[in-house]
C-alpha positions as a Markdown table, in Angstrom:
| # | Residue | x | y | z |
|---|---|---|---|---|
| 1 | Unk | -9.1 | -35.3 | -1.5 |
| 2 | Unk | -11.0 | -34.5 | -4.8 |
| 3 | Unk | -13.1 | -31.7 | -3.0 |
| 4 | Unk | -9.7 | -30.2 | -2.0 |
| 5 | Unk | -8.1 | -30.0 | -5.5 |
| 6 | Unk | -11.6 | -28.8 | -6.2 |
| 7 | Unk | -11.5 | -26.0 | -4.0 |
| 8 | Unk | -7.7 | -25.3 | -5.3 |
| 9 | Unk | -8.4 | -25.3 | -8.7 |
| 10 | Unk | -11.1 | -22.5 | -8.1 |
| 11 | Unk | -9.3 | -20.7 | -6.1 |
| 12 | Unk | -6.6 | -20.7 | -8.5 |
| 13 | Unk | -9.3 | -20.1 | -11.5 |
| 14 | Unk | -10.1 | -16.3 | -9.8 |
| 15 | Unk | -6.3 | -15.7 | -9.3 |
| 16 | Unk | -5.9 | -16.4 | -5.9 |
| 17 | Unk | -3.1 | -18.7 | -5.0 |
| 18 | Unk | -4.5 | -21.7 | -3.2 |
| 19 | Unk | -1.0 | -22.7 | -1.5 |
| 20 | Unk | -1.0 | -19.4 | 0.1 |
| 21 | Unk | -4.5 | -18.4 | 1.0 |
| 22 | Unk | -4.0 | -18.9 | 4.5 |
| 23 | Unk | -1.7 | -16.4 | 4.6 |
| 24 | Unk | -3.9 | -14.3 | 2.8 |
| 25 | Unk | -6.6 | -14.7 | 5.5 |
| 26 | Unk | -4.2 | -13.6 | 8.0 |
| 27 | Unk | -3.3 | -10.6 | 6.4 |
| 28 | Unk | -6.6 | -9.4 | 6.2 |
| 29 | Unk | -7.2 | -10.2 | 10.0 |
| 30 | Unk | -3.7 | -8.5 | 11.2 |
| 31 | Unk | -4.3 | -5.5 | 9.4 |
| 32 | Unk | -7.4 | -5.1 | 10.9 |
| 33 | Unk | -6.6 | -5.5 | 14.2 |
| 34 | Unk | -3.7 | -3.2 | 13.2 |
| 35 | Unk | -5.6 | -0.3 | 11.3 |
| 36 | Unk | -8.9 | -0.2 | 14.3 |
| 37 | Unk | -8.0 | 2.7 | 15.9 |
| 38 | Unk | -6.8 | 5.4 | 12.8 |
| 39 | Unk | -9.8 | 6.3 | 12.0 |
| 40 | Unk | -10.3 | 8.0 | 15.6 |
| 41 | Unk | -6.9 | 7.6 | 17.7 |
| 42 | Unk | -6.1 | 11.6 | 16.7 |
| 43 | Unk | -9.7 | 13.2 | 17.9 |
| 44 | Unk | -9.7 | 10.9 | 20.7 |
| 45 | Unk | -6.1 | 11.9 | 21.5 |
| 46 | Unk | -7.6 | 16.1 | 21.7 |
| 47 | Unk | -10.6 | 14.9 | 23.5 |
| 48 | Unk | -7.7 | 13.5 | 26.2 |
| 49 | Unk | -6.0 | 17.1 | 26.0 |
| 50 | Unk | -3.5 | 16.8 | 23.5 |
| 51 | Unk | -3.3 | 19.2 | 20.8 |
| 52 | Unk | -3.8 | 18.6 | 16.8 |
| 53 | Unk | 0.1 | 19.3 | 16.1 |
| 54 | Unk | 0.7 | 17.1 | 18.9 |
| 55 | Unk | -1.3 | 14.6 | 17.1 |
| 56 | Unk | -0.3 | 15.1 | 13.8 |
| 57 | Unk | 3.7 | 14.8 | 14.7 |
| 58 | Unk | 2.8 | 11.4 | 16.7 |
| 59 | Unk | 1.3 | 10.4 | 13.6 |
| 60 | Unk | 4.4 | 11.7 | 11.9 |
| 61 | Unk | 6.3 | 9.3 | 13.7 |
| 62 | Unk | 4.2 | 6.3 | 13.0 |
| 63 | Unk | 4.3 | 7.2 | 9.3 |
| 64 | Unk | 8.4 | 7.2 | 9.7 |
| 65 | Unk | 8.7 | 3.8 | 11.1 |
| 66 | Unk | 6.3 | 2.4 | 8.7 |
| 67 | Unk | 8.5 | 3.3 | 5.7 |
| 68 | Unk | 11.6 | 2.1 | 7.1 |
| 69 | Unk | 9.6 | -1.1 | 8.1 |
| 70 | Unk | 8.4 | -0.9 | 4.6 |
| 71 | Unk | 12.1 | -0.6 | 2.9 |
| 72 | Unk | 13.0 | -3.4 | 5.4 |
| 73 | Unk | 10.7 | -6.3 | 4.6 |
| 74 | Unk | 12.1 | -7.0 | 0.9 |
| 75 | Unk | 15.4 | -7.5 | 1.4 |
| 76 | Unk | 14.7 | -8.9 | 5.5 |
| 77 | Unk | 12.7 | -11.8 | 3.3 |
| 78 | Unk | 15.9 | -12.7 | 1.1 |
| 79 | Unk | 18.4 | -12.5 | 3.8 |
| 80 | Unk | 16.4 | -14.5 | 6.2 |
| 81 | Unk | 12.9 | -16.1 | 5.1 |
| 82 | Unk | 9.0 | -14.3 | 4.8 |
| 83 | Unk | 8.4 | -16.2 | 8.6 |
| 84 | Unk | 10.9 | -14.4 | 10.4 |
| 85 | Unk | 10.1 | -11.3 | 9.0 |
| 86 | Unk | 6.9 | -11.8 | 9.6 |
| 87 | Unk | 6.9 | -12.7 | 13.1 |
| 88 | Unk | 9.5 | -9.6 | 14.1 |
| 89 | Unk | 6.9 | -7.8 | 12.4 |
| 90 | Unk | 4.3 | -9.3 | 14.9 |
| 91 | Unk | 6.7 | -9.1 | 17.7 |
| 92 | Unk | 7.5 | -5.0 | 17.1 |
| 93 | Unk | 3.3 | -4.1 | 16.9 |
| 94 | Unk | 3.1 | -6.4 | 20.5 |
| 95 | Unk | 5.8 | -4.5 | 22.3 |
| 96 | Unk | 4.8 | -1.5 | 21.1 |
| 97 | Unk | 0.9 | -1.6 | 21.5 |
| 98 | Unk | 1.7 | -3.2 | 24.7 |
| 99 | Unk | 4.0 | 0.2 | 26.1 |
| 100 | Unk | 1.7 | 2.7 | 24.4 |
| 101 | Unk | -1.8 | 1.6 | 25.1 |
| 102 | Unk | -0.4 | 0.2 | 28.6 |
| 103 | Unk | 1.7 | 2.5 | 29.8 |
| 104 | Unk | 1.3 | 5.9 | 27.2 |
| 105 | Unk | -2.0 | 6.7 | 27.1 |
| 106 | Unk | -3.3 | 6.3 | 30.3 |
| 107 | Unk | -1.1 | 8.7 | 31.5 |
| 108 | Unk | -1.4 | 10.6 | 28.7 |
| 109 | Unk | 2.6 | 10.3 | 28.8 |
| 110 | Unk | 3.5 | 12.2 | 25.3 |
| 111 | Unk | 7.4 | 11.7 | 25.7 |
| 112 | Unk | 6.4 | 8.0 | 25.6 |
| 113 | Unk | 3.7 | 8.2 | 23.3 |
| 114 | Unk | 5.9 | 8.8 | 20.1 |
| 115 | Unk | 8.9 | 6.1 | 20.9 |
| 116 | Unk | 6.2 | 3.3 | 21.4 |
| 117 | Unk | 3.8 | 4.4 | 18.6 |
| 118 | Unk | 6.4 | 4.8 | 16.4 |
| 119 | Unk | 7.5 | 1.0 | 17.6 |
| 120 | Unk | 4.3 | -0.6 | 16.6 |
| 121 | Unk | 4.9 | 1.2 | 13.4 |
| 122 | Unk | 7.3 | -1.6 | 12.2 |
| 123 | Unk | 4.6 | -4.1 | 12.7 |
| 124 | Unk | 2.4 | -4.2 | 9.9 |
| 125 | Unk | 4.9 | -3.3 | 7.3 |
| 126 | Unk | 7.2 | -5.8 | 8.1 |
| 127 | Unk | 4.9 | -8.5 | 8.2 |
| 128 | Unk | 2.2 | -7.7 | 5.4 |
| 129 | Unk | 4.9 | -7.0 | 2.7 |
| 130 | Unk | 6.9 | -10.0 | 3.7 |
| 131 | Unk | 4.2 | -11.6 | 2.6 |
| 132 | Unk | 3.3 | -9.5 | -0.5 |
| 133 | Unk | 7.5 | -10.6 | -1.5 |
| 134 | Unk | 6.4 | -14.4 | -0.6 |
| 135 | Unk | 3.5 | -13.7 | -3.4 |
| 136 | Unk | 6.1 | -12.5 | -6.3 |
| 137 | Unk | 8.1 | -15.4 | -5.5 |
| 138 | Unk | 5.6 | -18.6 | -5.6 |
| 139 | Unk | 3.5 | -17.2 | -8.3 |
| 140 | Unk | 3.8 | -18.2 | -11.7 |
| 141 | Unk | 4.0 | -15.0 | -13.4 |
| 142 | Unk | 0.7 | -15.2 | -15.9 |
| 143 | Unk | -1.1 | -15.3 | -12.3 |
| 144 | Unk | 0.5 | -12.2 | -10.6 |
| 145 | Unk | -1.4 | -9.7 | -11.5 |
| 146 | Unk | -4.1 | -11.1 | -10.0 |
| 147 | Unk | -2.4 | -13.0 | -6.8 |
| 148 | Unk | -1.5 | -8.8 | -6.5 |
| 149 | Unk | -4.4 | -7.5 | -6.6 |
| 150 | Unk | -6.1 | -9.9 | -3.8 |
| 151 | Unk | -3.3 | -9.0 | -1.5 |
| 152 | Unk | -4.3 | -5.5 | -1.9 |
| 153 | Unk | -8.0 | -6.6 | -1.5 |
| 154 | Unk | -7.6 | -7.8 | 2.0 |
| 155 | Unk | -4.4 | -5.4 | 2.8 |
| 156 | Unk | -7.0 | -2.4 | 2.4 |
| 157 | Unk | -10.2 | -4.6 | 3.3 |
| 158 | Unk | -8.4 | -5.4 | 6.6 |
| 159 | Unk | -7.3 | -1.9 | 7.5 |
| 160 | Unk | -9.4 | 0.2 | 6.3 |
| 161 | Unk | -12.8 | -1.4 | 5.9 |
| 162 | Unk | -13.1 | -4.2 | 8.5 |
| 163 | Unk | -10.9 | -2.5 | 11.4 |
| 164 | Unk | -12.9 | 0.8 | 11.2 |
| 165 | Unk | -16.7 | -1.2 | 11.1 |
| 166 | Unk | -15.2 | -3.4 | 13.8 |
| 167 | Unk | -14.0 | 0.4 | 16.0 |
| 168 | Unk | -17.5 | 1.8 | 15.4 |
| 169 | Unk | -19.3 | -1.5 | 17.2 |
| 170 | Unk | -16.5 | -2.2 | 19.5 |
| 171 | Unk | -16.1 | 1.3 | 20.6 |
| 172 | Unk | -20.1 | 2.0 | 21.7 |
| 173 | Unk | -20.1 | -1.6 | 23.2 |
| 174 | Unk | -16.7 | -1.9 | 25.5 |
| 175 | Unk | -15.0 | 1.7 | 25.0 |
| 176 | Unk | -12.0 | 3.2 | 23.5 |
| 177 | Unk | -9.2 | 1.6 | 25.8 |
| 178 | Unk | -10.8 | -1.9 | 25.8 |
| 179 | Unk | -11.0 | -1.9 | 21.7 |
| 180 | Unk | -7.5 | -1.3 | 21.6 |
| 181 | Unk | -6.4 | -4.0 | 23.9 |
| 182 | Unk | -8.7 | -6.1 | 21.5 |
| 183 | Unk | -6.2 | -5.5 | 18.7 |
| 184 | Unk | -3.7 | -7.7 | 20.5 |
| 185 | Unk | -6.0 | -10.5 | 19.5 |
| 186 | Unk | -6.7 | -10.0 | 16.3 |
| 187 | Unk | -3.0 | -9.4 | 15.5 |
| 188 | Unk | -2.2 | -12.6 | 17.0 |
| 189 | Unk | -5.1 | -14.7 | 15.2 |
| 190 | Unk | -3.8 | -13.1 | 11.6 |
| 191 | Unk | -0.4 | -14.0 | 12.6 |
| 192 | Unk | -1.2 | -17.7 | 13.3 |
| 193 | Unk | -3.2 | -18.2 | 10.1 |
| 194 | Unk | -0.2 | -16.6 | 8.1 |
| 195 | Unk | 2.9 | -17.9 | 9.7 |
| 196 | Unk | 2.0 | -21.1 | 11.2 |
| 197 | Unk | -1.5 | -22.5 | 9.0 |
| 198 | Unk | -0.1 | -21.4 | 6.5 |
| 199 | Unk | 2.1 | -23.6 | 5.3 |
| 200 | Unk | 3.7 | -22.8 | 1.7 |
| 201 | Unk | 7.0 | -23.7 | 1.6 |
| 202 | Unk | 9.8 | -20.8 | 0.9 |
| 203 | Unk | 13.2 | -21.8 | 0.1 |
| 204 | Unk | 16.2 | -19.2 | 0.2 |
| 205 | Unk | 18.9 | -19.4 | -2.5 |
| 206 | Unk | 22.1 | -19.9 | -1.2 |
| 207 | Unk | 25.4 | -17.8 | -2.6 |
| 208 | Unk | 28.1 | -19.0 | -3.2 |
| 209 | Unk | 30.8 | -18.4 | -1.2 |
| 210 | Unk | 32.3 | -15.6 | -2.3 |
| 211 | Unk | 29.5 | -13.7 | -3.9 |
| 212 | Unk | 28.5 | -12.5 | -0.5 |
| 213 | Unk | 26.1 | -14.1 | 2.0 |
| 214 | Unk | 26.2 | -11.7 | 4.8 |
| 215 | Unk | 22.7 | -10.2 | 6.0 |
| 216 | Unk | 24.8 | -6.6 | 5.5 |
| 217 | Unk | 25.0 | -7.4 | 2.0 |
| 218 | Unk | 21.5 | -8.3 | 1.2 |
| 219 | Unk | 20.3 | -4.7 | 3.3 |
| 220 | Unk | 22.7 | -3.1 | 1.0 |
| 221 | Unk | 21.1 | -4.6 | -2.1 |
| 222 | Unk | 18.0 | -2.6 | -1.3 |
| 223 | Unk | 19.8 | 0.4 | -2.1 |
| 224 | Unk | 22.4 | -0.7 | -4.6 |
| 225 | Unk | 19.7 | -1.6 | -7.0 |
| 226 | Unk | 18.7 | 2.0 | -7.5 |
| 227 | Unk | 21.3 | 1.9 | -9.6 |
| 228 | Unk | 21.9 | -0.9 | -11.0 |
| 229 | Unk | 18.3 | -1.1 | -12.2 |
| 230 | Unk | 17.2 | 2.5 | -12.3 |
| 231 | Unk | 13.8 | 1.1 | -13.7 |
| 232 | Unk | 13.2 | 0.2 | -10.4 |
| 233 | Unk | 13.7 | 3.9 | -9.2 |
| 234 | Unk | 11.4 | 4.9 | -11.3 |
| 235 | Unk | 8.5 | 2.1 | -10.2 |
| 236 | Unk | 9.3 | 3.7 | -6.6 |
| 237 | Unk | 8.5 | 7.0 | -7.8 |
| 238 | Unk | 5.6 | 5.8 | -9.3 |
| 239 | Unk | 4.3 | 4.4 | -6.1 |
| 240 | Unk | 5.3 | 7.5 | -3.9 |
| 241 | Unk | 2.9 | 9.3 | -6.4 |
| 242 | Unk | 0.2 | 6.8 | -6.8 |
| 243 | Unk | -1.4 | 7.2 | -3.2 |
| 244 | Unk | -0.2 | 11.0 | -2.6 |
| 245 | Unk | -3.3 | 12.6 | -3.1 |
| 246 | Unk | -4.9 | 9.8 | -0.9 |
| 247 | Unk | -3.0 | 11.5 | 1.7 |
| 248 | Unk | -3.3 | 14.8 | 0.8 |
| 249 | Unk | -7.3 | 15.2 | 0.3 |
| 250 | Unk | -8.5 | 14.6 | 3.5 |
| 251 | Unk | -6.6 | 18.0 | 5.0 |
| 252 | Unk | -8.1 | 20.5 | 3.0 |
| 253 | Unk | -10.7 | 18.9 | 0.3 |
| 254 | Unk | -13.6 | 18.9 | 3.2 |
| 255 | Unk | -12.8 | 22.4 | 3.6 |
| 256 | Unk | -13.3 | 23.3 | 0.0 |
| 257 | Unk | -16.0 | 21.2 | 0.0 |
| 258 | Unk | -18.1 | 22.6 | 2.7 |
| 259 | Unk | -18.2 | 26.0 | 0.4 |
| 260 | Unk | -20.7 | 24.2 | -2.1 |
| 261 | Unk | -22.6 | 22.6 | 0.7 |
| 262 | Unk | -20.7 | 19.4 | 1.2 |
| 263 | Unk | -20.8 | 19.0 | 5.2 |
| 264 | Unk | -18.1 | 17.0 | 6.5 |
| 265 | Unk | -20.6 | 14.2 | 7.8 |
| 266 | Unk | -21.5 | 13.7 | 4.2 |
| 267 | Unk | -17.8 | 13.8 | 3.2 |
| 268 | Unk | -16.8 | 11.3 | 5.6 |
| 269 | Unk | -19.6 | 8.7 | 3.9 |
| 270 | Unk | -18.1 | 10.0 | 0.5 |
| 271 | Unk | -14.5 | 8.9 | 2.1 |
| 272 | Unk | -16.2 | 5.3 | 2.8 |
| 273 | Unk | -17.8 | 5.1 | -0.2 |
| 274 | Unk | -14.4 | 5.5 | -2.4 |
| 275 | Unk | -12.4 | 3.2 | -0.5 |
| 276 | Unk | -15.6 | 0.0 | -1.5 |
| 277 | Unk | -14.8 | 1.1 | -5.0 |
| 278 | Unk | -11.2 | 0.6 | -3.9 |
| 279 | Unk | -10.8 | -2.7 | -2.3 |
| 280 | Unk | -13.1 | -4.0 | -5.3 |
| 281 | Unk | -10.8 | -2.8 | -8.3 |
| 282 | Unk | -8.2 | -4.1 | -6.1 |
| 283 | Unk | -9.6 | -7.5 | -7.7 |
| 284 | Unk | -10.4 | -6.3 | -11.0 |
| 285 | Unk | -7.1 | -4.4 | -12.0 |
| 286 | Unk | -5.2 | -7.1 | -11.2 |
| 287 | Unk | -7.4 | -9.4 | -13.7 |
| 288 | Unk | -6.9 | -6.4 | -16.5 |
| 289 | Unk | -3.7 | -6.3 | -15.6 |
| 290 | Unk | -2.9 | -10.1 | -16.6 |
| 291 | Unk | -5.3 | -9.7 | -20.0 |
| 292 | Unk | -4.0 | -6.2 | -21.3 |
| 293 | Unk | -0.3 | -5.8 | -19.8 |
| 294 | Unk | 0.6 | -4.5 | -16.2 |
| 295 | Unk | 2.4 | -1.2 | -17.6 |
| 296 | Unk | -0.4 | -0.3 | -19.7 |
| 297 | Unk | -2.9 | -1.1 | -17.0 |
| 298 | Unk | -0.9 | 1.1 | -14.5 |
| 299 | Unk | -0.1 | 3.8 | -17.0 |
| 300 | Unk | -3.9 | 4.5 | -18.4 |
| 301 | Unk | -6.2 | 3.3 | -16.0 |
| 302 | Unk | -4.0 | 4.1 | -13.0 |
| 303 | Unk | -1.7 | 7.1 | -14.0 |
| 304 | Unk | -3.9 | 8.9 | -16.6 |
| 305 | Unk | -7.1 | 8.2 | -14.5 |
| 306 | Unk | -5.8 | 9.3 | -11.0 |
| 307 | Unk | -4.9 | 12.6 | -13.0 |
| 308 | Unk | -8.4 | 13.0 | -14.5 |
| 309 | Unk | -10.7 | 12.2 | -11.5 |
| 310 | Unk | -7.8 | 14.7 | -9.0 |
| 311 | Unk | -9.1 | 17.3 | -11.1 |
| 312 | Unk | -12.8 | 16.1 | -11.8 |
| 313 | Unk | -12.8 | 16.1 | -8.1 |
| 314 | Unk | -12.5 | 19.8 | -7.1 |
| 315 | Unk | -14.5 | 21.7 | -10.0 |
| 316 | Unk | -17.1 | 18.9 | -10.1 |
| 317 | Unk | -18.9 | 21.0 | -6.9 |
| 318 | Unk | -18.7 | 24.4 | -9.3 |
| 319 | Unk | -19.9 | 22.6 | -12.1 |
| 320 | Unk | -22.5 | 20.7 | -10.7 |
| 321 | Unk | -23.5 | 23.4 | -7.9 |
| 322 | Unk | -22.3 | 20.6 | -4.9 |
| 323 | Unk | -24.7 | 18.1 | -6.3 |
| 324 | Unk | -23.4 | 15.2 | -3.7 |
| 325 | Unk | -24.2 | 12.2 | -5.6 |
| 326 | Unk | -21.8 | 13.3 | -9.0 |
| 327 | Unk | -19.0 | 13.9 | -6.4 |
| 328 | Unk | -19.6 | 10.4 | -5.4 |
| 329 | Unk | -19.5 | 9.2 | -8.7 |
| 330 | Unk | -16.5 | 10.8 | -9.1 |
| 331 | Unk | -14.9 | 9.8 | -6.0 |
| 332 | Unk | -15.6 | 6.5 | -6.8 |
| 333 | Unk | -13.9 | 6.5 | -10.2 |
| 334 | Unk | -10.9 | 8.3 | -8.7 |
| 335 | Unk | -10.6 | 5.6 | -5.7 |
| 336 | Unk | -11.0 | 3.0 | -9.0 |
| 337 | Unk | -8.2 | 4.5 | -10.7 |
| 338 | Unk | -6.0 | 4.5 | -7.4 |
| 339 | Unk | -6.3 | 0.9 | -7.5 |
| 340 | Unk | -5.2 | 0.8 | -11.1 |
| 341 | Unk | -1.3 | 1.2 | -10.0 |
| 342 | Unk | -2.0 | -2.8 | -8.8 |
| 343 | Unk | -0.1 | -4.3 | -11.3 |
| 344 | Unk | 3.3 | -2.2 | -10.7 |
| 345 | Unk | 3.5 | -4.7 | -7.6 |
| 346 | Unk | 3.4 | -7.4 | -10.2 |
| 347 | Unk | 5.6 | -5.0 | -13.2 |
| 348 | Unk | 8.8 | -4.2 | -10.6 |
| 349 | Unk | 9.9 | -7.0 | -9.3 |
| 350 | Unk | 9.6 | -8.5 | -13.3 |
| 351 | Unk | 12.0 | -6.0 | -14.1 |
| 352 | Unk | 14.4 | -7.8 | -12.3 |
| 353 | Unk | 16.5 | -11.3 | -11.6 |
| 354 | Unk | 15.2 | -13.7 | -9.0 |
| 355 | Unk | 18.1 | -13.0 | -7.3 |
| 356 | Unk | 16.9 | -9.3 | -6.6 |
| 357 | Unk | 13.0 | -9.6 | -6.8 |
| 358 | Unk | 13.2 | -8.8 | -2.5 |
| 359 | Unk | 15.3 | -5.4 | -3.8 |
| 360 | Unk | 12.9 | -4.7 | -6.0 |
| 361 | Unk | 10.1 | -5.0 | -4.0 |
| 362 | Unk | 12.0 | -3.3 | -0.8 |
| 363 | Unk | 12.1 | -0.3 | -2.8 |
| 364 | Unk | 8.1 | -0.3 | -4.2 |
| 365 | Unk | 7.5 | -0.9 | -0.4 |
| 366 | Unk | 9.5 | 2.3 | 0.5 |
| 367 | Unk | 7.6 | 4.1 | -1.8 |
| 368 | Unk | 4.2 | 2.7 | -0.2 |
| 369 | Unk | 5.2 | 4.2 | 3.0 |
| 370 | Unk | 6.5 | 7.3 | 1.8 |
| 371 | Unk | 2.8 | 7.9 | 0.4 |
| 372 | Unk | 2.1 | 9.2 | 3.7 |
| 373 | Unk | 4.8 | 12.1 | 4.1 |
| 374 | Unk | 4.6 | 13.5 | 0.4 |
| 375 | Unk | 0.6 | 14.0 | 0.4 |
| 376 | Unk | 0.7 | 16.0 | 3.7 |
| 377 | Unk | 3.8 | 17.7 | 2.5 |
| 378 | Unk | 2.5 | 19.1 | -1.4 |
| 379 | Unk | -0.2 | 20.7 | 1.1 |
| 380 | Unk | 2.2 | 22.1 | 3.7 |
| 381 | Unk | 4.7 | 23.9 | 0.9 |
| 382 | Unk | 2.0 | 24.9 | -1.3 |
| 383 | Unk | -1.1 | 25.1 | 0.1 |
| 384 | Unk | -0.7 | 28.8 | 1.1 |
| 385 | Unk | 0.7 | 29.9 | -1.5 |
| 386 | Unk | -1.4 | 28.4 | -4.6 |
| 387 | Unk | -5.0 | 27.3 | -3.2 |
| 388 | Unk | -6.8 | 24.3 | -3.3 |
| 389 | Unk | -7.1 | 24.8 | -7.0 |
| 390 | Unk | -3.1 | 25.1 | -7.7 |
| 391 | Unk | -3.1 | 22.1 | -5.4 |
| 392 | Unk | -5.2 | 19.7 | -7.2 |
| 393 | Unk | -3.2 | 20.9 | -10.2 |
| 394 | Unk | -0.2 | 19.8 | -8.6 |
| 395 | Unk | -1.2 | 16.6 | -7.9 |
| 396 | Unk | -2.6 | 16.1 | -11.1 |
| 397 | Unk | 0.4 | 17.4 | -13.2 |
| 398 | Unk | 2.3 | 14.4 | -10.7 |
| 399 | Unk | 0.0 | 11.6 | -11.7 |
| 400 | Unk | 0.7 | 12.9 | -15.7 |
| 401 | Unk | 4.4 | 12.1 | -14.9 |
| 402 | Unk | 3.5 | 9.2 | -13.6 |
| 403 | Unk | 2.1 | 8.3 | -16.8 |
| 404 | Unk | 5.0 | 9.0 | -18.9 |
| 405 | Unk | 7.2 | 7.6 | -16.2 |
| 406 | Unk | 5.4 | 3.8 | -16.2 |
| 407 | Unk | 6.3 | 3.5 | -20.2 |
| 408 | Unk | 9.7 | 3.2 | -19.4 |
| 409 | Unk | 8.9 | 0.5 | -17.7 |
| 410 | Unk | 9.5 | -2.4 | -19.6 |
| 411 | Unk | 10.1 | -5.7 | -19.0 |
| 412 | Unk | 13.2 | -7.4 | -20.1 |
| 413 | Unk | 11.6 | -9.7 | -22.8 |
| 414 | Unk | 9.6 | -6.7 | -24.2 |
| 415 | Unk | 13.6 | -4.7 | -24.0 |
| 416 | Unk | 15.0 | -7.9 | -26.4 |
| 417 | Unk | 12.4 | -7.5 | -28.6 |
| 418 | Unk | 12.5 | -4.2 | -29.7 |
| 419 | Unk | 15.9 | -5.0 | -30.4 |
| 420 | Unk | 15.3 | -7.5 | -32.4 |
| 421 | Unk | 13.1 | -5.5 | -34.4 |
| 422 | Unk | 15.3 | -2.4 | -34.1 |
| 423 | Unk | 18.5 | -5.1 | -35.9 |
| 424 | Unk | 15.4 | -6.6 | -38.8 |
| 425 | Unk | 15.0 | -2.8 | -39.8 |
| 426 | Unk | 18.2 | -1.9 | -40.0 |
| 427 | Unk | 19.1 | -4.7 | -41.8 |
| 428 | Unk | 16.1 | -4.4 | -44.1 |
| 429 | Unk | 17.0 | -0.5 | -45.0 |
| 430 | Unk | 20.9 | -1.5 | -45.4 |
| 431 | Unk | 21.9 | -0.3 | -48.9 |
């Protein structure tokens, strides 16, 4: 028993909540079972005989379903428990990897390939954010910062780090085909861990009657809040923005790239590289975040830095004459900075009463999964028109905005202060 509380107590020490680390575990296993195959799913897909726009709409499809999964899990966890959500999270990515790796591909079936991808699309959303709402609810909130940023550590450790090393093994070793039926598995072992080791206690508020209880009501609550709380609005903005150039990059930066000697090969290992430095700051912005205040961590180091490093990233090659090891560098500072928006999952829902914390987050969620329509968009309306260079401008000039966007950000005790201070000063210049 004393080497348990032990164990708690350091787990707790580093910020990571020692009643829920179970459920932490899972995450990380779900997602990589989830995230496997999108690293090669799209250039397998041609190899097969299907086109790249054929490709790039299924993946269009996927990217639709996870936002509305995304928008879903807040206010899905308030209306009827993390678990649940979780598990119809679980159960959408089974019936839909079942159908499309079972029925879809093999036949290379296209008509059926988009309905059942964009089914399993559902999946991870609904059941990794459920569990990223359970975090803002049992954790006290001079630990959330942190409890934060190791979600995002084994959110993006699972999906994009373990799932693709996991692919590039399995792959050689059993095939394509085979490695994707392995994904069932791994789902299902996350799942356990999360929803059924796991076992944190989460207790839903009850109306009373008359202030509405129907599940309609708490759906509606996810959009209501927009204005009601137009600070949250502007944390969803935020988030579209934080990740859009994470998006956007890998359609025509390799391109510019190659022109200063970059090959693609090498780009790809530059691609790896950022996303260590990633996952690690994952960790240590949400620590800075709890020692020098979310909103400034978010606004300087995520904002103002994103901005920098977008930019540092396309003329470092002129500069430097394609020197590959400064654009590593610099890669690895700008996937750094991307994890400095960490603490906006701790900062929104703080905005906020208890009573709408699964609002809140519904609508940061939304904006996670909108990341992936706005970076391939800024390249579609205005990549022909301005360059790579207007481009990386663009994105730039968005992460700026950011910047000023996050200061309006405050929370409600730092809102009564300044009105305190606002009523001494007024009083003290009174004639």
């Amino acid at each position: 028993m004393s080497y348990l509380s032990q164990n708690n107590n350091f787990l707790d020490k580093i910020g990571l909540p020692s009643h829920l680390v179970w459920g932490y575990l899972g995450v990380m296993i779900f997602m990589m079972g989830d995230g496997l195959e999108l690293a090669w799913i799209s250039p397998y897909l041609v190899d097969q005989g299907l086109t790249v726009q054929q490709t790039a709409f299924l993946t269009t499809a996927y990217g639709i379903t996870i936002a509305i999964g995304a928008w879903f899990s807040g206010v899905l966890v308030e209306g009827i428990g993390p678990r649940k959500t979780m598990m119809l999270g679980v159960l959408f990515y089974i019936v839909g990897h079942i159908l499309f790796v079972g029925l879809a591909i093999p036949n290379l079936n296209y008509g059926l390939m988009i309905p059942t991808y964009a089914i399993r699309g559902f999946g991870y959303p609904l059941f990794a954010y459920a569990f990223l709402v359970w975090i803002t609810y049992r954790t006290p909130v001079q630990q959330l910062g942190k409890a934060v940023g190791w979600f995002w550590f084994v959110f993006t450790g699972g999906l994009s780090v373990l799932g693709a090393f996991y692919s590039s093994w399995s792959i050689q070793l059993i095939g394509h085909i085979p490695t994707l039926w392995t994904s069932l598995l791994w789902v299902i072992i996350g799942a356990v861990f999360a929803i059924v080791i796991n076992r944190d206690t989460f207790e839903l508020k009850t109306k009373a009657e008359g202030e509405g209880t129907s599940k309609l009501r708490e759906l509606l609550n996810g959009v209501t809040i927009l204005k009601r709380e137009p600070k949250v609005a502007i944390a969803g903005v935020v988030r579209v923005i934080n990740q859009s150039s994470q998006y956007a990059f890998p359609l025509f930066l390799p391109i510019y790239l190659a022109e200063y000697g970059i090959e693609t090969t090498v780009w790809l290992n530059i691609w790896g590289t950022i996303f260590i430095s990633n996952i690690a700051f994952n960790l240590i912005f949400g620590y800075v975040g709890d020692k020098m205040g979310w909103r400034n961590t978010v606004t300087w180091f995520g904002a103002v830095g994103c901005g920098v490093f977008t930019l540092s990233l396309f003329y470092a090659p002129q500069i430097f004459t394609g020197n590959i090891v400064i654009v590593a560098i610099i890669g690895m500072l700008w996937g750094a900075c991307i994890a400095g928006f960490v603490p906006l999952s701790a900062l929104t829902p703080s905005l906020v009463g208890d009573g709408d914390k699964g609002a809140a987050m519904s609508i940061l969620n939304l904006g996670a999964g909108l990341c992936v329509f706005v970076g391939p968009a800024l390249v579609a309306l205005f990549f022909d028109s301005v360059g790579p260079e207007g481009l990386v401008w663009i994105m730039g000039g968005l992460y700026f905005v950011a910047a000023v966007m996050t200061r309006f950000l405050k929370l409600p005790e730092q809102e009564t202060k300044k009105t305190e201070k606002e009523l001494v000063e007024e009083v003290q210049t009174a004639p």
